[in-house]
C-alpha positions as CSV (number, residue, x, y, z in Angstrom):
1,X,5.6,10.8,12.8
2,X,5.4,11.9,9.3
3,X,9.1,12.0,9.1
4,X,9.8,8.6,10.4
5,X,7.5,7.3,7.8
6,X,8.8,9.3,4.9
7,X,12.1,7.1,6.0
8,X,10.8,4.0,6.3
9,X,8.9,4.4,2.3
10,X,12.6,5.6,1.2
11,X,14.5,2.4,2.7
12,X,11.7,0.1,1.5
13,X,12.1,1.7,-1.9
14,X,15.8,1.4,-1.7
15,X,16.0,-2.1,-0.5
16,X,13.5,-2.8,-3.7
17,X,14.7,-0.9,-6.0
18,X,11.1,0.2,-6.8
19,X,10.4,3.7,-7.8
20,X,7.6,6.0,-6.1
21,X,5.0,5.5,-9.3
22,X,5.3,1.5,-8.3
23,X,4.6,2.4,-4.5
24,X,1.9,4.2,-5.6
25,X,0.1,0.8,-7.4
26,X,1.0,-1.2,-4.7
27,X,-1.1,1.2,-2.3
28,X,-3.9,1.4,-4.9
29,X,-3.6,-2.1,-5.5
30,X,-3.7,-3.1,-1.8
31,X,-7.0,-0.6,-1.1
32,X,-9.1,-2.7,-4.0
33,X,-8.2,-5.9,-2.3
34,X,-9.1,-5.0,1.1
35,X,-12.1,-3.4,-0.5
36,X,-13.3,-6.0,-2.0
37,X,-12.3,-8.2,1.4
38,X,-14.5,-6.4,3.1
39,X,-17.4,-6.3,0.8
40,X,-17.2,-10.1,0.3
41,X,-17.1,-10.6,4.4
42,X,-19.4,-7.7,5.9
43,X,-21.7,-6.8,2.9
44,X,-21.9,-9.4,0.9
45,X,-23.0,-12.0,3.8
């Protein structure tokens, strides 16, 4: 399983041309967002 998605990253990165630093913002930005989703839906009601 790990494997298979250590493939996938590389071929999204390759199709890109993104490096793994730019992955690595696009996860952190992606976990504020759906953060912040989720405190403006559930907590915030």
């Amino acid at each position: 399983m790990i494997a298979m998605h250590k493939r996938q990253i590389e071929w999204f990165k390759s199709k890109l041309g993104i490096s793994d630093y730019t992955v690595a913002w696009i996860g952190f930005l992606k976990g504020i967002v759906f953060g912040l989703l989720i405190y403006h839906f559930l907590i915030n009601s």
